[in-house]
Each structure stands twice: as C-alpha cells, then as structure tokens.
N, C-alpha and C positions, 0 to 999 in steps of 0.2 A: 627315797628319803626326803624329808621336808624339814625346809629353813623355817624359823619364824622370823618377821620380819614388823614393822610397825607401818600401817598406810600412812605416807607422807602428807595424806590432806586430814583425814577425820582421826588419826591415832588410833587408828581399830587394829587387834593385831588380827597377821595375816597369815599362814602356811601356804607357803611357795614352795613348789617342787622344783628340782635341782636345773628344769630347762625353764623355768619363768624366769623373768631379767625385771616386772614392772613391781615398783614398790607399792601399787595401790591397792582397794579393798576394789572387790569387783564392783560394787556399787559405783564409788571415787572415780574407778575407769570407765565404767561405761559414762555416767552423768559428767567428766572429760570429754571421751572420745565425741558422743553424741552432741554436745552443745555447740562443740566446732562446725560438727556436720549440720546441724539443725540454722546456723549464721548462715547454712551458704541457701537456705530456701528462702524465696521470696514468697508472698502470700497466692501468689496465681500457682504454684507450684506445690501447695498442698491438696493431697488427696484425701477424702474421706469416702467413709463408706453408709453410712449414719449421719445425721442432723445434730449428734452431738460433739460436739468439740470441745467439752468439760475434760480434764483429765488425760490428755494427751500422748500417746508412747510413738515411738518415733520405730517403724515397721521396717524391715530390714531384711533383704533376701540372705538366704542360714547360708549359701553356700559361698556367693560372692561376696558378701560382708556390705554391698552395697544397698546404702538406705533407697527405700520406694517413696516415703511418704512420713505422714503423721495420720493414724488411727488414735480412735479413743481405747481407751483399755479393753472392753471387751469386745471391740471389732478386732483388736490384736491379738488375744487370745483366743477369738473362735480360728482367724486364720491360724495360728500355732497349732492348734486343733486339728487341724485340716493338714498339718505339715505342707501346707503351699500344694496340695495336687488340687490343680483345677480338674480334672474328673470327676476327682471325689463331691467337690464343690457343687459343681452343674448335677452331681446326680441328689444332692443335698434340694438344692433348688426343685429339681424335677417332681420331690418326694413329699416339700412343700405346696408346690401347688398342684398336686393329683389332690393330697385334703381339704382345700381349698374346694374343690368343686363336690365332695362328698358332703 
C-alpha cells in the first residue's frame, strides 16, 4: 500500500510505501545525502577516469552505499554498465585493444 506524501524541499508529491519513513522526492535525497558526503572530499581525493570534469556525479559502491569518488557522467554510467565487475571491465579493455592492433 502507498501513502502519498509532499517532498519537504521541492513540493513534488511523493508515494512512499508503508516501510519508507523519508519525507523526500528521491532526487531531494540523494542531492541531500550526497552534498554532505561530497563536504567531506578534499580536492586530492577526487578520482577521475577521463580529463573531463564537466558535469560531475558522485560514484558510489551499490552495495556498501560508500562513495569511491566523483566521475563525470558517462564514466558513471559505463561503470553502472559494467555493474562494478572488474572482469568484465579488464576483458572490455582486452577486447579494445586486440582492434587497436588490427
């Protein structure tokens, strides 16, 4: 069953199931949760993958909830791509440069 409820920051409504307890729109929570977390990096502590640093999403291991870093948007989503298996990754790698030499 789902409540409806109003997000306490943007006024967007919201359906929350009977075990949610947060009044936010998931957007509200995360650009929350995140901006706390993103205060505690210093600039030597950002990783990238790419030379671009336009556009920033802040990369986050799915299981432990803990942030790795700040990726640009689509180094965050090829890793979401990849669901984090570095095998897959390395044989991704492997697969680009055997072309490379054809």
């Amino acid at each position: 069953m789902y409540s409806v409820f109003i997000c306490s920051i943007c006024s967007k409504e919201i359906f929350l199931t009977k075990n949610r307890t947060t009044t936010l729109c998931r957007s509200c929570y995360k650009k929350n949760y995140y901006s706390r977390s993103i205060d505690n990096f210093t600039l030597g502590s950002k990783r990238y993958i790419c030379d671009k640093k336009k556009e920033l999403c802040v990369d986050h291991d799915h299981i432990t909830g803990e942030i790795r870093g700040l990726l640009c948007k689509r180094c965050n989503i090829g890793l979401g791509y990849f669901k984090d298996d570095t095998d897959a990754l390395t044989n991704a790698i492997k697969y680009l440069e055997a072309g490379k030499k054809n």
